[in-house]
N, C-alpha and C positions, 0 to 999 in steps of 0.2 A: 589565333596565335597571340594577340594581345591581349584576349582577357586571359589565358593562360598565363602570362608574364606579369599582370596584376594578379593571379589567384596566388603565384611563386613569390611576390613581392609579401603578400598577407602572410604566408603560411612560413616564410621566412621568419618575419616579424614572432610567430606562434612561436618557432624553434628558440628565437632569442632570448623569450621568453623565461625559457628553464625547464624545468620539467614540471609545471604546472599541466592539471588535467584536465580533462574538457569542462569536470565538472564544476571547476575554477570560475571557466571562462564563463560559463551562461547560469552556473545557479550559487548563491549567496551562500556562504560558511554558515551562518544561522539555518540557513533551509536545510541545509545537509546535515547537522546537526538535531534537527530537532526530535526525530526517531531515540536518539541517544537520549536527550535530557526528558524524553516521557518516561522511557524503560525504566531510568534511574526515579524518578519521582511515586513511579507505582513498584519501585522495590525490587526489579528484574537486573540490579547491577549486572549479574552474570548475561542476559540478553543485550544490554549494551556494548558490555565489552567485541562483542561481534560483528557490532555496528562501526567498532573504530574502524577506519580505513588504516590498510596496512601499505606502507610508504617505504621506499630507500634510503637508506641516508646518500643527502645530495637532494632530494626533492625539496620543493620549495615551503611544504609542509609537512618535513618530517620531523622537524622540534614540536611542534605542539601535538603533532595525532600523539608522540610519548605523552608528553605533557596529558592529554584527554586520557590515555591506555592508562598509565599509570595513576591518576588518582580514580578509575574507574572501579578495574582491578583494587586497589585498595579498599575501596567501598567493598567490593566484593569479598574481602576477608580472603585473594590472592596474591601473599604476600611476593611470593617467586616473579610472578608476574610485574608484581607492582614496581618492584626494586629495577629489574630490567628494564623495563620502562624508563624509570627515573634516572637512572644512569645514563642509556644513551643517548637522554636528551643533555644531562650535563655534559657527557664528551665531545656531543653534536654542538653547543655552544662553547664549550673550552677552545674547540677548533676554530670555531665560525672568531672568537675574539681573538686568537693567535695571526689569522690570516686576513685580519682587517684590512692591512695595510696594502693587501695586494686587491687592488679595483677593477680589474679585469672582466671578472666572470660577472662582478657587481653592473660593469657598467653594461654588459651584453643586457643580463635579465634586464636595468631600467630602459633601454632601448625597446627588447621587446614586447613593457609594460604598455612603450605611446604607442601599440596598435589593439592592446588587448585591454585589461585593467589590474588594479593593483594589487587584485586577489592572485596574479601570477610572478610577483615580484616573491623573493623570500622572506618568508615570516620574521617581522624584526619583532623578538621577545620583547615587551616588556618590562619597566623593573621589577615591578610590584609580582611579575607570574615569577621572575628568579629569583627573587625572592621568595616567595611559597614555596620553589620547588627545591630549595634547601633546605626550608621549614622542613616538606613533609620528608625530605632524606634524613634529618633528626630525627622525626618521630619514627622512622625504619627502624635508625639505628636502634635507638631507645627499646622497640619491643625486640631487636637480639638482644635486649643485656648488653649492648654495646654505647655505655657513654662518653666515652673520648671519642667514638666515630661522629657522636649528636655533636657533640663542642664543636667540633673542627667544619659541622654542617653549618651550625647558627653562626660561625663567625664568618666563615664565607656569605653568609644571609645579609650580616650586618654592613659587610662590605660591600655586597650592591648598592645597599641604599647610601653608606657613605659614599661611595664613589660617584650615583647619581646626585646626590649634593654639590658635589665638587663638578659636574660635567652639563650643566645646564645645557640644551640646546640653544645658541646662539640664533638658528636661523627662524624660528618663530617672529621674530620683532620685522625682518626681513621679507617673510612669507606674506604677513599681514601689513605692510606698505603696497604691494599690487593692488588698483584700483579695484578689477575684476573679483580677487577674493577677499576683498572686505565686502565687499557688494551681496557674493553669496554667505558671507558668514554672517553677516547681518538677518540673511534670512533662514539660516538653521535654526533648530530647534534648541531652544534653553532648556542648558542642563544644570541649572547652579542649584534647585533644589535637590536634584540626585548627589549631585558632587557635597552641597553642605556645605560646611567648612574645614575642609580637606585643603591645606597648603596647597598641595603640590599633588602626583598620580606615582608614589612610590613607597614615602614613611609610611611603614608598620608597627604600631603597638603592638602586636598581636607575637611578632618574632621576637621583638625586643622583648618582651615580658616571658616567654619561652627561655630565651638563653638565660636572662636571668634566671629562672628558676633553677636552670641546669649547670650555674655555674654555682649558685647557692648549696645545691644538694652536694656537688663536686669540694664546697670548704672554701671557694675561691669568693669572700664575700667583698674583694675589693670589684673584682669584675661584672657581680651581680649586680652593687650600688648603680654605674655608672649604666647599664643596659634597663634596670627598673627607672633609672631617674630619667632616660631617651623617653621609654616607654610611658613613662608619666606626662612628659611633654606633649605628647602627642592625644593621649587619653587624659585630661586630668582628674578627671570627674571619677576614674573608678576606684572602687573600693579595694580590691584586690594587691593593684599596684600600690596604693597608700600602705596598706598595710603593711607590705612587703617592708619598703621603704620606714617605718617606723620600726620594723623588730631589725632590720640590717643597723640601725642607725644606734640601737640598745647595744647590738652584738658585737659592733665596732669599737664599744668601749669610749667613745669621744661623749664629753656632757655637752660641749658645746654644739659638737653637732645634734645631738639629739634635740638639746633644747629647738637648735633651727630648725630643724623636721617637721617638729612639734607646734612652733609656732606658722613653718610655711604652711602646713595641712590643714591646721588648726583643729588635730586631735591629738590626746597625747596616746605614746605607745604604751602596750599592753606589759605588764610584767612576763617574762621570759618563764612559760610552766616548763616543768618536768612532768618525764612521764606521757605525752604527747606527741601526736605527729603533725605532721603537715598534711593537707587533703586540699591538692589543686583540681578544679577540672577546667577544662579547655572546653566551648562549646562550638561547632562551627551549624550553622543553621541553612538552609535552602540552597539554593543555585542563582548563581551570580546572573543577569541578566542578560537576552542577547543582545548583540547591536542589532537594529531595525536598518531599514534601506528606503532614502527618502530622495528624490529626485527634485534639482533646482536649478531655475534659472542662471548660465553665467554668459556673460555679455563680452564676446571677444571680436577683435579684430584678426580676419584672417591673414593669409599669404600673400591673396591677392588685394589686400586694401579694402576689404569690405566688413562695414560693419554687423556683426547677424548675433544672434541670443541663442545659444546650445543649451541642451539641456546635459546636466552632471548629477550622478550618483553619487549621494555621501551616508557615507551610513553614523547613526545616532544610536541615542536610548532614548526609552518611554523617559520623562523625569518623574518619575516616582518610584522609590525603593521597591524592594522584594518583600512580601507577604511573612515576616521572619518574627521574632521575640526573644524573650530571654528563657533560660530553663530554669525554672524551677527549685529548688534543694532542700529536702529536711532530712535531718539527723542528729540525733545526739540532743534530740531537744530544741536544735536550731532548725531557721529556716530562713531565705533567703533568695533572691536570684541571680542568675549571672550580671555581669553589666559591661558594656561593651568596649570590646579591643580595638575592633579595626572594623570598617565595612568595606567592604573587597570594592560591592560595585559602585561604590564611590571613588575609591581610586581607578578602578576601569572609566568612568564616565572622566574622571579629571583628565585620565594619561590621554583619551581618545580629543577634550577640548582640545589639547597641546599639539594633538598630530593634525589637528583638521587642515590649519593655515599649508602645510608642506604637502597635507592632500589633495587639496584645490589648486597649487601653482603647479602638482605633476598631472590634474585633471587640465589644466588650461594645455598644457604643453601637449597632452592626447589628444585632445577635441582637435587642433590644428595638425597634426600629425593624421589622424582619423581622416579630417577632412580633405587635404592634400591626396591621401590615397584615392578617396573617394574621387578628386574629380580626376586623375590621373586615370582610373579604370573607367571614369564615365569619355574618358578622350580616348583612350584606346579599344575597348570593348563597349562604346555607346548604351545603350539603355539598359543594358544587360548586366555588364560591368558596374554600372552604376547601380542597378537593384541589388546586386549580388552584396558588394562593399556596402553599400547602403542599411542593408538588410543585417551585415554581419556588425555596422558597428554600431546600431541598434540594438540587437539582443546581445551582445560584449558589454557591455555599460552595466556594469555592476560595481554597487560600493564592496570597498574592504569591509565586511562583518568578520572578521577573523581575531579571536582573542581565546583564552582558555574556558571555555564553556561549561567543565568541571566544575570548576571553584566554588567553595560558599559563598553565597552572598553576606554575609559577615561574622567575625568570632565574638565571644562576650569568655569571660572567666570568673570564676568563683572559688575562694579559698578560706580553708578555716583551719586550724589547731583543735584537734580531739583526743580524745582519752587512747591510748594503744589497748590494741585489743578488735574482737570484729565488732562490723558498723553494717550499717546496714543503712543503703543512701535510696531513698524516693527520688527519682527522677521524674520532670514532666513539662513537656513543652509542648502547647497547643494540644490538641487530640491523644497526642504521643506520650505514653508516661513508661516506666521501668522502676522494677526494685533493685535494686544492687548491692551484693553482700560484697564488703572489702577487708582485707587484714591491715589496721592501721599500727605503724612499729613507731616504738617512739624514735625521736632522731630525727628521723625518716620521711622522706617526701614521697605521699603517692599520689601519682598521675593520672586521672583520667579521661580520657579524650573522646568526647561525647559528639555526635552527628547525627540531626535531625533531617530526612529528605522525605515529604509529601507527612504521610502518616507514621514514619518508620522513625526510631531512637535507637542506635544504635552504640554499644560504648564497647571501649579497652581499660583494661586496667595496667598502668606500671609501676613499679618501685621502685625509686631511683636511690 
């Protein structure tokens, strides 16, 4: 009867949980995962798509299985799919931020996280994925013919990241004052050559240089300046964005600003042709990388006053980037390569440094939660009780490897002014090359949005 009332006490604990799966509890988001990001590297989008786990809304990961369906599907050239997908992950977080305020349900799941792990708690997105995930709701819209649905997508884009500006997490400086997790952050894995020099785990060039594009082609060249000049800030090195920024600066009409532009870049802008288009492309290259799961010493004192050394699950990254480059471009006598926006798993490696300190101060509050049970069923249900609990919070102990495993591992862009009329674009990155016939109009912005996965180049063309 008493280990019955300790297996009621655990299994409790599981309910409180949420509705996390068994496969939660004992095997790592990366390991579950990785059937899908093979399919997808050997070109079987449509075989991964089947591999997504299908979820309820209300599960504790049904924002991201969308988030995975939908940029799968996309890969897979299922648009109907993709779009579904991508919607009800935005309605699944328009709710989740509407209802912040009510902590209820929140505080049950983190209750039932100190018997299990944090892979059962709900998936907290993010900026940098809601931010892509309004990115690629642009580019939906964009391939209906739909550019004021794109706008109203990138300024919602632009506002995550503003709003993550404005909303620092304060309990970081707090998290890492505990002796016990400075102790184990000292001996985690350094990430600062993955991370680079990434501020922060949020700013996007990659979006910012999108909306600009689209508010340029839209006529709205005050709204582009100030999205390409974000975009700049953050990339400044690229070619693409400078340019931008020199023909807005001609087209604006200001000498004085041009001359600044002129002197900040230190090129001068090109005379304004006619007869010409615009040819952006967007490149996104390989798969963002997974968290790993690394096991480390933390040093607590328990319940009963004693001091003992548990072991805790944190999960990381390799620090070395993804196997990626730039692609490639000749046309029209020109040649060139892309040069880089944004690298995704650098902001994934920065956003996960940020979260580590609040990981390890809710792993310390486990370990003693964990431990408690444990000796509560070794006092009621003696050797039994105590393998059983023993046993289960043992194989429980799993790090969060949970983030959007879709993603490229980073964007680059390349842009040029050509004769109107067709073109004809070589494409080629690493192994992978393509020819691609385009209609270029003068006026006219064409889009095209280019994805390299394993051997595979895949592109869209739009006209905006």
């Amino acid at each position: 009867m008493r280990l019955l009332a300790s297996t009621g006490l655990l299994l409790a604990g599981l309910l409180l949980g949420g509705c996390a799966s068994w496969q939660d509890l004992f095997v790592s988001y990366s390991v579950q995962m990785a059937p899908v990001r093979s399919a997808l590297l050997q070109g079987r989008a449509l075989d991964a798509m089947a591999e997504v786990r299908e979820l309820a809304p209300g599960d504790d990961g049904y924002v991201l299985s969308r988030l995975e369906l939908g940029r799968i599907a996309q890969l897979a050239r299922q648009d109907p799919a993709s779009r579904q997908a991508w919607v009800a992950a935005d309605r699944a977080l328009t709710a989740q931020d509407e209802q912040a305020r009510f902590r209820v349900s929140q505080g049950l799941a983190q209750a039932g996280s100190l018997l299990t792990n944090d892979q059962t708690l709900g998936y907290q997105t993010p900026d940098y994925e809601r931010t892509m995930l309004h990115h690629y709701l642009a580019l939906d819209y964009l391939a209906r013919g739909d550019r004021e649905g794109a706008l109203v997508e990138v300024r919602r884009a632009n506002q995550v990241q503003e709003r993550a500006l404005r909303e620092r997490d304060g309990e970081l400086a707090k998290a890492k004052a505990q002796a016990g997790v400075r102790q184990a952050l000292s001996r985690a894995p350094d990430l600062d050559r993955l991370v680079g020099q990434v501020k922060n785990g949020f700013q996007n060039a990659y979006t910012f240089y999108l909306s600009g594009v689209l508010y340029e082609a839209s006529g709205d060249l005050n709204d582009a300046w100030v999205d390409y000049g974000r975009a700049l800030e953050i990339a400044p090195d690229n070619p693409a964005l400078q340019g931008a920024l020199l023909r807005l600066a001609r087209l604006r009409g200001s000498p004085e600003e041009l001359e600044q532009t002129e002197r900040r870049l230190g090129r001068k802008a090109p005379p304004l042709a006619r007869g010409e288009g615009r040819v952006v492309i967007l490149f996104e290259d390989g798969l963002i990388p997974a968290r790993r799961e690394l096991f480390l010493p933390l040093p607590l004192f328990t319940s009963a006053g004693d001091f003992r050394t548990f072991t805790v699950a944190i999960p990381y990254y390799d620090n070395r980037g993804a196997d990626v480059g730039p692609l490639r471009v000749e046309v029209a006598g020109q040649a060139g390569t892309t040069a880089p926006l944004v690298r995704l798993e650098a902001l994934a490696a920065r956003d996960l440094q940020e979260r580590l300190p609040a990981m390890l101060s809710r792993q310390a509050l486990r370990l003693l939660a964990k431990e408690q049970l444990r000796r509560t069923a070794a006092k009621e249900g003696g050797d039994v009780g105590n393998l059983v609990v023993g046993l289960f919070n043992t194989f429980s102990e799993r790090a969060d490897t949970r983030s959007w495993l879709t993603l490229p591992a980073q964007a680059s862009s390349w842009e040029a002014s050509l004769p109107a009329g067709r073109q004809s674009l070589i494409l080629g990155a690493g192994s992978a090359s393509q020819t691609l016939p385009i209609e270029v109009r003068a006026g006219r912005t064409t889009l095209i949005w280019a994805n390299r996965l394993g051997a595979a180049l895949t592109t869209r063309v739009l006209t905006l």
